[in-house]
N, C-alpha and C positions, 0 to 999 in steps of 0.2 A: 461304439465307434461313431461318429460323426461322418456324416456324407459330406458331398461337395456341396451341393445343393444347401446342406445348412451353414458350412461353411459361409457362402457367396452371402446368402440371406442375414448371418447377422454381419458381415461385413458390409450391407447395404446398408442395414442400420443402424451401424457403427458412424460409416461414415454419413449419413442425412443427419445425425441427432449426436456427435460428438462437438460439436463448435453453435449447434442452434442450445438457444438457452430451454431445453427442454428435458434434461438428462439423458444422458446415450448410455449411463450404465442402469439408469432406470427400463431403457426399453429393450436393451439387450438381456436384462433379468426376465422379463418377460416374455420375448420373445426365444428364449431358453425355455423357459417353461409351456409355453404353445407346443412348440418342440420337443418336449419330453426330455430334455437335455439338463443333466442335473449333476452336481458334485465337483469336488475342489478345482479340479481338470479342466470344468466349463467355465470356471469363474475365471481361471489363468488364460485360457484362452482370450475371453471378452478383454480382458486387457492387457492383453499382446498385439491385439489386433486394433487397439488406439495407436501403434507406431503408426500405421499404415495411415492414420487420420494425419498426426503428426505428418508424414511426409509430404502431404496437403498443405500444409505452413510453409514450410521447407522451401516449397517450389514456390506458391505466391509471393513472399513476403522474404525472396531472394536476397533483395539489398537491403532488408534491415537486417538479416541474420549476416552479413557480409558485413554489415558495420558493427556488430556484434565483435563479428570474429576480429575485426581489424583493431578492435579495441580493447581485446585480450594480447595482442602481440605488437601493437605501434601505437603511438596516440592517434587517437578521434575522439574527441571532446561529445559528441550526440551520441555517437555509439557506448563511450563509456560511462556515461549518466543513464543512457536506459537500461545497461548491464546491470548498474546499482540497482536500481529502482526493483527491476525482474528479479534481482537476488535476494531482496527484500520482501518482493513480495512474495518468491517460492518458500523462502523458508517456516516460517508458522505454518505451513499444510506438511513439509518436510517431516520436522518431528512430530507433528501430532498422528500421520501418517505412519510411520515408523511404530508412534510406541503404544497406537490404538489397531492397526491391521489385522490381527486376531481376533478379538473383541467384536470391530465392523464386519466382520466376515462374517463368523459366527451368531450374530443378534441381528446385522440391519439386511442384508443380502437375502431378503425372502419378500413376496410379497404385500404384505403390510405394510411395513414402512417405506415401501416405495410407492405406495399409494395413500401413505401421509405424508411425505415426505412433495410430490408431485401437486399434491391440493394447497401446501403450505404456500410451497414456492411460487404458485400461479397467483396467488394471492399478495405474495410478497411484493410479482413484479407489478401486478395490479395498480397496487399502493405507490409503487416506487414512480410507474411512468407517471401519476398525480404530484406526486410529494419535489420529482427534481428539480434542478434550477433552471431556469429557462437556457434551452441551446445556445453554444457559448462559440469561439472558435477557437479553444484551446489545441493544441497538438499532446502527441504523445512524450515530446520534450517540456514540455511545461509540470506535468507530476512534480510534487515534492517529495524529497524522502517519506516523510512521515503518511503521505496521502497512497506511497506503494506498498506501505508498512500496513496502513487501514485495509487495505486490497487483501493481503496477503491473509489475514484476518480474517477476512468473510471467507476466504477462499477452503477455510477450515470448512465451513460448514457443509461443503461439496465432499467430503467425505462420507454422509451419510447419503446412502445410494440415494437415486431420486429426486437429489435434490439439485443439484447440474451443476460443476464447475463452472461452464461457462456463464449460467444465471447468476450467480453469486456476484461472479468479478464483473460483469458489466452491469447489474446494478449498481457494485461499489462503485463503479467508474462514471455511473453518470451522478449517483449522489453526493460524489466529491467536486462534478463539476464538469465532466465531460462530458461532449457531444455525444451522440451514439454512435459514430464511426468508430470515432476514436477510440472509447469504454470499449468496444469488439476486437476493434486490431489489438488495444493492448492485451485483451483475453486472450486472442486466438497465438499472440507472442508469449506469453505465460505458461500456454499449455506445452511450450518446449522444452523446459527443465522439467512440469509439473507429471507431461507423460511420457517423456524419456526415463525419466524416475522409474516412476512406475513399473513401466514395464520391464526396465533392470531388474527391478526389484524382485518382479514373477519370476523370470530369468534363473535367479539369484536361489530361488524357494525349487527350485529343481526342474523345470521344462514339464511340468504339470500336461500343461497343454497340448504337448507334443504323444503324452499318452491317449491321451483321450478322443482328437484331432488327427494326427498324421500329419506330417513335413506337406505334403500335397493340399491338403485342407487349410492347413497355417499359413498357405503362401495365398492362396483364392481368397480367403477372405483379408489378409493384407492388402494385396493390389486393389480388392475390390475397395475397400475402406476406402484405401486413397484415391482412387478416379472420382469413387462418389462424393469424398469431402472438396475436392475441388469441386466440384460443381455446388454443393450445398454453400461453400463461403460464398463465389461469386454471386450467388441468388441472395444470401442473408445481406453482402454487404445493398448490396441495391436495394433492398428494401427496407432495410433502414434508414438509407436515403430519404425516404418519403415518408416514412411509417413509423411507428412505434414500436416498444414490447407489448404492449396489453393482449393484445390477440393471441400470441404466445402463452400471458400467462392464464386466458380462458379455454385456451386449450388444454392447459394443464389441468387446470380444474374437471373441464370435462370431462379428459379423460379418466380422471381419478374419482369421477363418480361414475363414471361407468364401468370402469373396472373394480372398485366398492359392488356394485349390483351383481356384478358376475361372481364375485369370490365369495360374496354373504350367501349366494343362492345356495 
């Protein structure tokens, strides 16, 4: 059974490493296993407790999900072209999602590949903050279809633990052309259909979580999740004000050779 205490702790790091481009299911696999915390129940948990992230979107990013909603039941012209764009880009992680979940569970959800998976990525962003276009002042209304369609694509690859949803889509988002504000707000708007999904999805597969956890546990590390992702977006968007990914993606690295040296031992 799960305590409270482990509860709180991977909803801490749930919510610091769900929206930073570093994998939050990469470090919640891990920090499961520091924890001795093992089997289907843990993994249902780990992402149930991305609502909790998700309702960190929710609250920031108030009036774009407002102009969302207004643009499902009355015209709004900004709200209903970034619905398109989001629905475009949800759906290729959708089915691939759907019709690989067994397979990723069973093969990538263990150590190793989430410490290849975490050295690729740091490398990737390495590359990517070299290779972008120079900071532009596009918005999130400028996207093209086909540019949320490219997004939605990469965002497959975040299927494979480790490797971060949110790294994927905001390197697509600055290699198609976007600022880094922007590349993150549109990530951190993504991850609304991407981890409401989801964790229906858990939902759906039977309250796994709720065996293993307890109703008491499931709620401590929800809330916790979301208090901490508020805090972690307000700090990630400010520093990308200034800064770059690279230092992110050398932390990837290092962590992925240091957790190579502990697991080889």
């Amino acid at each position: 059974m799960m305590s409270l205490v482990q509860a709180v702790i991977l909803g801490v790091v749930e919510g610091v490493t769900e929206f930073l481009p570093v994998s939050s299911t990469g470090h919640l696999i891990l920090a499961s296993a520091w924890m001795g915390l093992q089997g289907e129940a843990v993994k249902s948990f780990e992402v149930v407790i991305q609502a909790g992230a998700l309702g960190a979107i929710l609250i920031l990013y108030r009036q774009r999900v407002l102009s969302l909603a207004r643009a499902v039941f009355r015209a709004d012209p900004s709200g209903r072209k970034l619905l398109a764009n989001l629905s475009l880009s949800f759906l290729p992680a959708a089915v691939a999602g759907v019709a690989l979940h067994k397979l990723i569970k069973a093969r990538l959800f263990s150590t190793w590949p989430v410490v290849a998976a975490l050295a690729l990525g740091g490398v990737a962003m390495i590359l990517a903050e070299r290779l972008r276009r120079p900071s532009s002042n596009r918005a999130l209304d400028s996207i093209t279809p086909k540019e949320a369609f490219l997004i939605g694509i990469a965002q497959c690859l975040s299927l494979w633990p480790g490797t971060s949803r949110s790294m994927v889509t905001i390197v697509a988002g600055l290699l198609i052309g976007l600022p880094p504000v922007a590349a993150a707000e549109y990530s951190f708007l993504l991850a609304i259909p991407t981890l409401g999904a989801a964790t229906l999805f858990e939902m759906k597969e039977g309250f796994l979580f709720l065996q293993q956890a307890g109703p008491l546990s499931v709620l401590c590390g929800f809330l916790t999740s979301a208090v901490v992702a508020v805090l972690a977006v307000k700090g990630f968007i400010r520093y990308l004000t200034y800064r770059g990914l690279a230092p992110f993606g050398w932390y990837r690295v290092g962590l992925a050779l240091v957790l190579w040296l502990i697991v080889s031992r």
